[in-house]
N, C-alpha and C positions, 0 to 999 in steps of 0.2 A: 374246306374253309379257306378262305385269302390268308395268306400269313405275309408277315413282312418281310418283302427283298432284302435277302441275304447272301451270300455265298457259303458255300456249303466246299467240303471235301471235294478234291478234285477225283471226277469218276472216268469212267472210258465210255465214249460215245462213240459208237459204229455207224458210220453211212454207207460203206462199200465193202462187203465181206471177203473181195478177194484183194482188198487194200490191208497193209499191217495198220495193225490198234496204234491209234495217235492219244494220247493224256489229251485230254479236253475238259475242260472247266464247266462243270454243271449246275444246277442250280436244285435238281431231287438230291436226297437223302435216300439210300436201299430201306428196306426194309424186312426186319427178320423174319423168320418162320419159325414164329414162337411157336408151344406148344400150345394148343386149346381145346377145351370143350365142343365137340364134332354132334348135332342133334339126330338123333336115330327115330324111327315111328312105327309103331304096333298099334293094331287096331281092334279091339272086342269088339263084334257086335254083337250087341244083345234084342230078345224080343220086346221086352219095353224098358222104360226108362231106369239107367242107375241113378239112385239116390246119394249115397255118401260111397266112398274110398277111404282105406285105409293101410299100412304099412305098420306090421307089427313083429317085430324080432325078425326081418328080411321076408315077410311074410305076407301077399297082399291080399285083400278083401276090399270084397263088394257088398252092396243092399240093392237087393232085386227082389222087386214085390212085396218090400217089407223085408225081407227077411237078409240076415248076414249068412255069404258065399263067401267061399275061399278061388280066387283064381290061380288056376295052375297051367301046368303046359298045356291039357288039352281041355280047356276051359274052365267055365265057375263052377264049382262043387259045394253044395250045401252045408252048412257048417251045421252036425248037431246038436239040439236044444238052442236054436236060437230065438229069441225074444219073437214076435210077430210086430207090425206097424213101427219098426227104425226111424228112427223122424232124424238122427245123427246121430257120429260116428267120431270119437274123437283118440287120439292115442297119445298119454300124458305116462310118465313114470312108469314108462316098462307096461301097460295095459291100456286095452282100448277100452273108453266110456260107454254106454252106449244109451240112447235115451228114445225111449219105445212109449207107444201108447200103454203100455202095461206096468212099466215103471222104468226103474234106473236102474241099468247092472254094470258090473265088471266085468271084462272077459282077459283074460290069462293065461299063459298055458294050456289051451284049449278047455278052459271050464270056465264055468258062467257063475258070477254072484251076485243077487240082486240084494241090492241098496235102498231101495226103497218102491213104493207103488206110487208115490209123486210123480208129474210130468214133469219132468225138468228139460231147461233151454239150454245152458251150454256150460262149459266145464273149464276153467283154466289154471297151471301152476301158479302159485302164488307164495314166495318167501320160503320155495322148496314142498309148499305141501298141495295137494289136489284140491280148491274151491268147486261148487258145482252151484248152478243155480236153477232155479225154479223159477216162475214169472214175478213171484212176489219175496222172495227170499233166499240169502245165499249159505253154504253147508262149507264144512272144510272136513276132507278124509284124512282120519286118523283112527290107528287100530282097528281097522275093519268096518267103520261106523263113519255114517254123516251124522255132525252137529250144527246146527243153525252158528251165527257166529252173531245174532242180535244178542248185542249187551243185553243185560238186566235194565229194567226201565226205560228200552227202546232208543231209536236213533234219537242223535239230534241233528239240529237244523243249521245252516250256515248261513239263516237270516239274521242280518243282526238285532233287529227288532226283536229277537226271542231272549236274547243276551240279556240276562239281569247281571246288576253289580258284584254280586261275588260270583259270578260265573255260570248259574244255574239257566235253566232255562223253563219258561212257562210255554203248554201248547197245549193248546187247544183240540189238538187232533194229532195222532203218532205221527212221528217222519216215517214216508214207506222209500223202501227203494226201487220198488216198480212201476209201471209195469218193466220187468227186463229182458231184453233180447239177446242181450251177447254180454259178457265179462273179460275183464284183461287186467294185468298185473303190470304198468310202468312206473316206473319211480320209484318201485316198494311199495307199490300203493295201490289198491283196488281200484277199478275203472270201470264204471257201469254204463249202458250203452241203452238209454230209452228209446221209444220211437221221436226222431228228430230230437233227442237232447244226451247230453255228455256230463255225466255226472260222475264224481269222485267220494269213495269213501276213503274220510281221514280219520281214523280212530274209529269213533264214533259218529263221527260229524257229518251227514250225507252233504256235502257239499254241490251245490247246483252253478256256484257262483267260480267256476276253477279257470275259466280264460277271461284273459284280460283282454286278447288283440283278435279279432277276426271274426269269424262264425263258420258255422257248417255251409257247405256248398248247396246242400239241397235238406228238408227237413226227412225227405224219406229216403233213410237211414239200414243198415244191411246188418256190417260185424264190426269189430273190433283186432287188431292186430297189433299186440307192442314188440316193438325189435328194437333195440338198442335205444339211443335219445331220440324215439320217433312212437307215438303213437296213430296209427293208421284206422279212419273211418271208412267205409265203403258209403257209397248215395250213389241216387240215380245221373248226380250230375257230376261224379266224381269223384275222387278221394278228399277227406279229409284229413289233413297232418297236423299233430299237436307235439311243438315240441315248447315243454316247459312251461308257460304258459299263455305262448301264443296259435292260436290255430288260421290253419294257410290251407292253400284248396292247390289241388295237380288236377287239369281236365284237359280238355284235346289240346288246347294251345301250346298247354308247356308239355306235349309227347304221349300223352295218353289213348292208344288208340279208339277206346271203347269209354264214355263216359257212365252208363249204367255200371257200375262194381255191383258185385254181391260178395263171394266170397275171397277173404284173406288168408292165405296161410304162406308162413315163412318159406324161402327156398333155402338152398343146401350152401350159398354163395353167397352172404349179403345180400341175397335176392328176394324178391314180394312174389309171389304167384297170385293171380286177381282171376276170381272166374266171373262172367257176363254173360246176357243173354247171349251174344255173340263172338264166341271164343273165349279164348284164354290168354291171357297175356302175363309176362315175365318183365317185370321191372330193375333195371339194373342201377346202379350210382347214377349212369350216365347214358343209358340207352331203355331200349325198348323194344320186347320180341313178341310179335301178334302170332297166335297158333288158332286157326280154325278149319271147316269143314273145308274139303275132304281127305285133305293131303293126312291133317294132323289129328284131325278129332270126327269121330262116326255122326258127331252131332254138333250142331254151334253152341246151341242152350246147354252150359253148365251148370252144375248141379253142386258139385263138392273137388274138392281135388285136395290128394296127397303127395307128399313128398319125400322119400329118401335120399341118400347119399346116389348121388348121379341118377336119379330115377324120379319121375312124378306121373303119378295115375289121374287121368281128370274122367270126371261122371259125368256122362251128359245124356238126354235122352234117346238116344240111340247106342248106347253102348261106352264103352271104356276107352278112352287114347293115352295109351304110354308113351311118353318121351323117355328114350333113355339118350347120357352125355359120355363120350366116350373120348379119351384124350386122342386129340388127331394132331398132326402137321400137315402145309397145304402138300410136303410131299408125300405122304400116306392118303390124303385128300384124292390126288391122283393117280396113285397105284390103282384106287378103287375104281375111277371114273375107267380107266385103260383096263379092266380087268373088266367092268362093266359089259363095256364094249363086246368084247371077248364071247361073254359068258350068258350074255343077253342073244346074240345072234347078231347085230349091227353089221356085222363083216360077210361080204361078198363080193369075190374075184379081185382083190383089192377096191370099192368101192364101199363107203359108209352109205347105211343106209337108215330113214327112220323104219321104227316098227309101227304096226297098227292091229287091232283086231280084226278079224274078217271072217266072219259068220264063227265066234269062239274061238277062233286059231289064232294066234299072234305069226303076223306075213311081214316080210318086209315089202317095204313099200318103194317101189320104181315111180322115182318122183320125178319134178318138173327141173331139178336143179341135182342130180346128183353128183355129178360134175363139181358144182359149187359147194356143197357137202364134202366130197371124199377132199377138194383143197384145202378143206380147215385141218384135215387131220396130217395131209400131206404137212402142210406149214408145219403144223405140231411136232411132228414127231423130225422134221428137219431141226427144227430147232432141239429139239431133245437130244437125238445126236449132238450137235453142237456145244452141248452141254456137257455131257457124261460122256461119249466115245461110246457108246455102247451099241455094241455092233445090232441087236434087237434090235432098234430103235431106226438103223439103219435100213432094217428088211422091211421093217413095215413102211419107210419112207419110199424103199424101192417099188413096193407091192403098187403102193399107191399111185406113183408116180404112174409104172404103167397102164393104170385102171385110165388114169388122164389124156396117156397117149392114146388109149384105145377107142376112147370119146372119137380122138379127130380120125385117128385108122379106120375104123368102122364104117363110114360115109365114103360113098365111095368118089368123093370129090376133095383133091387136097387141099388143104385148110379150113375147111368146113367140119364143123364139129357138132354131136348129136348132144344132147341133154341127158338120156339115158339111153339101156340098152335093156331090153327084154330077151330071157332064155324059153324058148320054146317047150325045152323039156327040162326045166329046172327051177325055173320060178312059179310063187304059188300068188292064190290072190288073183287079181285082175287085171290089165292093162285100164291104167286110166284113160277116159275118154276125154278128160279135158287138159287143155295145156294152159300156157300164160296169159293170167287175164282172163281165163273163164274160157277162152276161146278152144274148139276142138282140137285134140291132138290130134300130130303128124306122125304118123307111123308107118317105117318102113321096114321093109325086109330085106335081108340080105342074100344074095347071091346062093346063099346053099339051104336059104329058109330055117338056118339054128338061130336067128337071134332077129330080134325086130327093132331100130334105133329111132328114137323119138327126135323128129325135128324142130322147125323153130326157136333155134338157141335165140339167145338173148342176150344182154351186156351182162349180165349177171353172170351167168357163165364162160364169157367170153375174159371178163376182169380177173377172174377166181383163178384161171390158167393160168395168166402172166404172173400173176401174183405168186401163188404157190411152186410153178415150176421154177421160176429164176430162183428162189429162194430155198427150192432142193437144189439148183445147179450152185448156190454158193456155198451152200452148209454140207449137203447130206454126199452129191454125186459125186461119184468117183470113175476115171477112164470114158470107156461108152457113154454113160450115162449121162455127162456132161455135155458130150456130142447132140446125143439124141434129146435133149433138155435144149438146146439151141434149135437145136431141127424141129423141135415141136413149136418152139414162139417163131419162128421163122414163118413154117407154112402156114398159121393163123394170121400174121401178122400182113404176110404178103397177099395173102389172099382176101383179104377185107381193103387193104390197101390198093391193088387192081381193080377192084370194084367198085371204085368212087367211095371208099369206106363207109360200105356197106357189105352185111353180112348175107349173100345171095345163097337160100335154100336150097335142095334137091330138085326140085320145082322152077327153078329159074326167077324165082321172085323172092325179093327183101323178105327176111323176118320181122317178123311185129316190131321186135324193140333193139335187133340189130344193127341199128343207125349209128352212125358218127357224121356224117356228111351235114354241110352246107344249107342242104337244099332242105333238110330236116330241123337242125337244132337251129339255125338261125331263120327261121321260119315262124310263123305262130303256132302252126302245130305242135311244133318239139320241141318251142320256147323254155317250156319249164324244165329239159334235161338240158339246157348248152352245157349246165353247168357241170354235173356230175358225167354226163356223156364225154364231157372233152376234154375232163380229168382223166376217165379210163383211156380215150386213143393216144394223148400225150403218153401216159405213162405205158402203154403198152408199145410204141413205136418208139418209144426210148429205150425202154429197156430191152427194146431185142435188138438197137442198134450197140446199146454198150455192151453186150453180151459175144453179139457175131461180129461187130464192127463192118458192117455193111452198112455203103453210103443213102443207100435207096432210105433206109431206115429214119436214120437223120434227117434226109432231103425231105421224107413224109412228116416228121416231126417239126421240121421250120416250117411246111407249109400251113400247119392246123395253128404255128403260132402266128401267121400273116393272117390266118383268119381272125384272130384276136382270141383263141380258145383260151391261151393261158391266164386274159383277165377276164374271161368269164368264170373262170372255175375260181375267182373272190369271193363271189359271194352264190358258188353252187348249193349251199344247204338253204333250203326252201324253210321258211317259218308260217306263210301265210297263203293262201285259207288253208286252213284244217285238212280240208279233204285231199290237197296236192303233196300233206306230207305224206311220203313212203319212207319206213322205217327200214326196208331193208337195203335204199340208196345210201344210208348211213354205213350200213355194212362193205358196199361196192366203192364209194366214196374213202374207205381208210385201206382199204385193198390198194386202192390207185394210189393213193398218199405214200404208203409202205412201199411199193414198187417205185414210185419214178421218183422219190426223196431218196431212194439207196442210190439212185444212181445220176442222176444230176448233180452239178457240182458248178456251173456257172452263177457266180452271185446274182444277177438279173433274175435269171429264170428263177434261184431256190427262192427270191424274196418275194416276187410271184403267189408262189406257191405256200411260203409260210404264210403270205398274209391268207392266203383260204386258210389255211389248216388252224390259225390263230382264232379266226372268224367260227371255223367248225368247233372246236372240240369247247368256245367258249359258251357254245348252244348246247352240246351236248357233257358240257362237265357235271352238272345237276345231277347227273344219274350214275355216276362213279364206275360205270361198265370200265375193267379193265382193258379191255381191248382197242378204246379208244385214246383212256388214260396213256398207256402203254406205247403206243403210236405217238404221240403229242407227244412225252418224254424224249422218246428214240430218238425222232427226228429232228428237235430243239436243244433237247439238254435243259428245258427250263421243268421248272417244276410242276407237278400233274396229277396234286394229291394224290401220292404215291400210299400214303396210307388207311385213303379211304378204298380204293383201289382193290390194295389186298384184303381190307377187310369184307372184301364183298364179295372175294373169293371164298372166304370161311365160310361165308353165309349160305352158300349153295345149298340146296337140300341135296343127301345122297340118292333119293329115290329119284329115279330118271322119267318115270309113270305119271302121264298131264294129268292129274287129279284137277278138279276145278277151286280154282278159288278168287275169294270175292274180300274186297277189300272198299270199294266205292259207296259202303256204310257206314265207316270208321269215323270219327270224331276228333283226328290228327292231321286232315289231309291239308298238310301247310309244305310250303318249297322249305329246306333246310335252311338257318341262316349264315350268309355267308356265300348263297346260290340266287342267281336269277333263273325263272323258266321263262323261255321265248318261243316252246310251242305249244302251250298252254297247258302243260301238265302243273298235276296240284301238288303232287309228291314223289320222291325217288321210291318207289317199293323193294323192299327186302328181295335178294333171291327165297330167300326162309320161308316170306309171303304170298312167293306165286309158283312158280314149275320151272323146270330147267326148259332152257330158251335154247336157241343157237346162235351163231354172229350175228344178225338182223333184230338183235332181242333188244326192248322198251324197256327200261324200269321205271315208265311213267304208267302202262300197261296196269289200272286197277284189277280187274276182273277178265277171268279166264279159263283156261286148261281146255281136256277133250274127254270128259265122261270117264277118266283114267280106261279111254281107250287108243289110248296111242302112247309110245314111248319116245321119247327123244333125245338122241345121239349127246350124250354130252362132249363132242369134241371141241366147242367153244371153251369150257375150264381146260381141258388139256393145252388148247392152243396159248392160250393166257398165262397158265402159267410159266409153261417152257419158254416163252416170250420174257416172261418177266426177269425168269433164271437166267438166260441169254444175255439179254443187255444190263445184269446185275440190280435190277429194280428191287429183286424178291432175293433174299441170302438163301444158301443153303441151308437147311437146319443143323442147329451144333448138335443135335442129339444122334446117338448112334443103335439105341435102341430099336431094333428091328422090328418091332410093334406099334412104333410110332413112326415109321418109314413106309410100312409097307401092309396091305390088307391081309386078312387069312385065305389063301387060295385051295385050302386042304379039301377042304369037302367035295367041293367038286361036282355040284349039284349046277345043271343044264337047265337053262330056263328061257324062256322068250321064244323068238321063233328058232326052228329046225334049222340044219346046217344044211348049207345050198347042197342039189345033189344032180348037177346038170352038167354039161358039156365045158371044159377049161377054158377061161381066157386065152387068146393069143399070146405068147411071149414074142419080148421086144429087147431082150437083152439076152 
């Protein structure tokens, strides 16, 4: 949201890490690591559709086929003596209701008592005792027994017309109170729920005439739900709210994903739980969380859902999805995510890598950017040290690094750097056949035949290096390390810089998208990259000159600015046509920002440069990705919805497995207010909403995933948040509880793919 320019606490802004911290006047506010509710997901699948869920003394239950199941740890287990044809399942004073084609029972303590052989439609507390209702009449339980609660000589009417003067009233025909679909207790007062109408009993009095201000949203009408001074209608267009005695409608405009409601049932938080044909949705004070197929529920079409204390069960026809809520911090957030890593198989020879399925097996997968991958974890865990001193933290930064060096070692041309690197007798799965853009991979071999290195690097890779190594040579490296962190941007730099800055292959010929030159971006061919292309060479020919303080470096750097590179890169984020956005030049474009903003320091140049960065992050603020927020703060000091920021850290889902999901049905998709979109997205989507992404990741992205056959590297929330911690955006948590810092690592259970079992990396230190 825009808030109004203020000044805020003065914070510390870092642009040059081996400069001491200067007090700099900022314009963000940090933000804590409160404690909160962390979303966990389990999935029943069943042969055909559940009907109702229920939670009874910690105890949960299903209807399958009719009939009531008990679920346990190793599935439903048939409850016996239960009712046949379940039509609902309700749990009121310590007992669940249960309303069958056979009749009405109690179940308790594992025993059944039946109430009656009436069908009855739904059951609610009402002034502490159990009401139950039938289609045409309602019962209240007391000592063991339903009694009808129809006065002696029937309802009366709230026409006035029926009103004689001393009170009485003539009718011509009984007041009935049905037909009824659903019951509720607000005000102290019974709540009848017709089809398309909202009727109140007051005493006697069926009241028809109980709103004064509004109507129902749609005439076909679902349940009933009263919580607090709010009674809640479900309709196909909506919710209904009655508070008092006016009624108001909630439907996609003001937040509601899914405008079909059916079912209501309170949550554990002030919260609504609404099931729909199309998921489930959790309504809060002030927000709104969409759970559907596949990530969070075996089926979209709900059916009933229950809810305990941190726990809610939803019925859908494919089986059960539990959500459980689990107190997290976003530092126990990322113990998990680095344990992930770990524990999933991600890691090889220092290199992150994604997983994939491949013919049943989970493989890692030797991709087109591994390089640009293992530098998000590089950055991460630099800055993690940086943070904590913690010598871990450093090893994995060292591992990584040399995973990076061995990119450019590998080729047997110096400065020339591979994309990956294939183990002859160590890696499983396949060598991909295609590379950047669809085009065939380059694939060579090396010298002794152990390892085969993929050519045609790219800008993408080539950004990711300067980015992440400078940024171990200021935080992480120590001795050598800083040596050989110079020696690495040196021989990249130079050797693209001899070439007319371009990145010349094994082959003797330019890579596809290794351009920086002239003859390219100021061209019409490679018009549409001047801009983000000559963001990466500026910031990579700077940063290795502030680094080694070689003239050559700088001398390359004023030359790309007499080409005018540095007002091209104003207005480098492309909005128009569609098809020219690439999402993941947003990624390579805050790479270069983060690199050549730490080290530039001439007012001309940095103002240059802010006004891109002002221009960027004002296109991409809509989507509240930290990693951009994060950037834009660091580098200004002005403010960068810091708080919407971290909350989208929360929002991750912990499962790292691309389930698909679909969102571009929903009945919400409006830009936030307070947000412009300028490349035509309709909505920021939840992480909660789609799958863990990496740096190059959309939250404009409605629909997606990969058949949850691929897994993906969470190092984007790693890198985010040691970022945050770093430049103080994100506090430390005040809590000391070691449960709310840190994941449980006990078990010890090995999952994903196999641990590499091939021939060592080079050592370089």
């Amino acid at each position: 949201m825009i808030q109004s320019l203020k000044f805020y606490s003065f914070g510390l802004l870092l642009s040059v890490f081996d400069l001491p911290l200067a007090a700099q006047q900022t314009l963000w506010e940090p933000v804590a690591d409160k404690v909160f509710l962390q979303e966990k997901s389990d999935i029943v699948p069943t042969p055909t559709a559940v009907t109702q869920v229920a939670i009874l003394s910690g105890r949960s239950y299903a209807v399958l086929d009719g009939k009531l199941q008990e679920l346990k740890a190793d599935g439903l287990q048939p409850v016996s003596n239960s009712p046949a044809g379940i039509s609902k399942l309700e749990v009121l004073d310590h007992s669940a209701w249960v309303m069958a084609s056979s009749g009405f029972y109690r179940f308790a303590d594992n025993s059944w008592e039946k109430l009656s052989e009436d069908n009855f439609v739904d059951v609610c507390l009402h002034l502490g005792k159990v009401h139950a209702a039938t289609r045409d009449a309602i019962f209240v339980y007391k000592q063991g027994k339903l009694t009808d609660i129809e006065p002696e000589g029937g309802y009366l009417s709230s026409d006035v017309t029926m009103l004689m003067e001393d009170g009485t009233q003539l009718l011509a025909d009984p007041v009935k109170l049905g037909p009824i679909t659903s019951i509720a207790s607000y005000s102290g007062t019974l709540h009848i729920l017709r089809p398309g109408q909202l009727v109140q009993l007051s005493g006697k009095v069926v009241n028809e005439h109980l709103i004064d201000w509004g109507n129902l949203p749609s005439k076909n009408t679902g349940e009933l739900l009263s919580m607090g001074s709010s009674l809640f209608i479900s309709t196909d267009r909506g919710l209904g709210v009655l508070r008092g005695a006016s009624l108001q409608s909630i439907q996609g405009d003001d937040g509601l994903p899914v405008e079909e409601t059916r079912q209501l049932v309170q949550g554990f938080d002030r919260d609504v739980w609404i099931g729909t044909p199309r998921g489930a949705i959790r309504m809060l004070d002030e927000d709104w969380h969409y759970f559907g197929a596949d990530h969070w529920l075996p089926d979209n079409r709900v059916n009933d859902i229950a809810v305990a204390e941190n726990e809610v069960l939803v019925a859908t026809e494919g089986g059960i999805g539990i959500i459980r809520y689990e107190p997290f911090t976003l530092r126990k957030k990322t113990d998990h995510y680095e344990y992930w890593l770990e524990n999933w198989g991600h890691k090889r020879m220092g290199f992150i890598h994604t997983i994939r399925d491949y013919q049943g097996e989970w493989v890692r997968e030797i991709s087109d950017n591994d390089g640009a991958h293992t530098a998000t974890y590089l950055s991460a865990m630099s800055y993690k040290y940086a943070v904590t001193g913690e010598e871990t933290a450093r090893k994995e930064a060292v591992d990584a690094f040399q995973a990076m060096l061995w990119l450019e070692r590998i080729t047997p041309i110096d400065g020339l750097i591979a994309r990956s690197i294939w183990s002859r007798k160590g890696d499983k799965g396949e060598m991909g056949q295609r590379g950047s853009g669809g085009l065939p991979a380059k694939w060579n071999a090396t010298a002794d035949s152990l390892w085969y290195w993929k050519g045609d690097a790219s800008s993408d890779e080539i950004i990711a290096h300067f980015y992440s190594v400078s940024l171990f040579h200021d935080l992480a490296a120590e001795g050598k390390e800083k040596e050989l962190a110079k020696e690495h941007m040196r021989r990249i730099a130079g050797y693209i810089m001899e070439n007319g800055w371009v990145l010349i292959d094994a082959d003797g010929q330019p890579t596809r998208w290794g351009r920086w030159n002239p003859e390219y971006l100021l061209r019409p061919y490679g018009w549409s990259d001047r801009g983000v292309n000559g963001l990466e060479a500026l910031a990579f020919s700077y940063s290795t000159y502030a680094l080694t303080g070689e003239e050559r470096f700088k001398k390359g750097y004023q030359q790309l600015v007499d080409w005018g590179y540095a007002e091209n890169t104003i207005k480098q984020k492309n909005t128009f046509p569609p098809s020219q956005i690439a999402p993941w030049d947003d990624n390579l474009a805050f790479e270069a920002y983060n690199t050549l903003l730490r080290y530039e320091k001439d007012p001309e140049m940095r103002s240059i440069y802010l006004r891109s960065l002002e221009r960027t992050f004002e296109i991409k603020r809509m989507e509240k990705i930290p990693w951009f927020n994060f950037t834009y703060a660091a580098m200004t000091g002005n403010d960068a919805d810091l708080d919407a920021a971290v909350q989208h850290l929360r929002e991750w889902t912990l499962d790292c497995i691309e389930h698909n999901y679909h969102n571009s049905h929903r009945d919400d998709l409006f830009v936030d207010e307070g947000y412009t979109s300028y490349e035509g997205g309709v909505k920021a989507i939840s992480p909660r909403e789609a799958a863990v992404t990496r740096g190059a990741r959309r939250a404009i992205v409605l629909d997606g995933g990969q058949n949850s056959k691929r897994i993906m590297e969470p190092v984007g929330f790693i890198r985010d948040y040691w970022m945050g911690r770093h430049y103080g955006f994100i506090q430390a948590p005040e809590v000391s509880d070691p449960e709310l810092l840190e994941v449980d690592k006990r078990s010890g259970e090995k999952v994903g793919a196999a641990p590499y079992d091939g021939p060592d990396r080079p050592k370089f230190l």
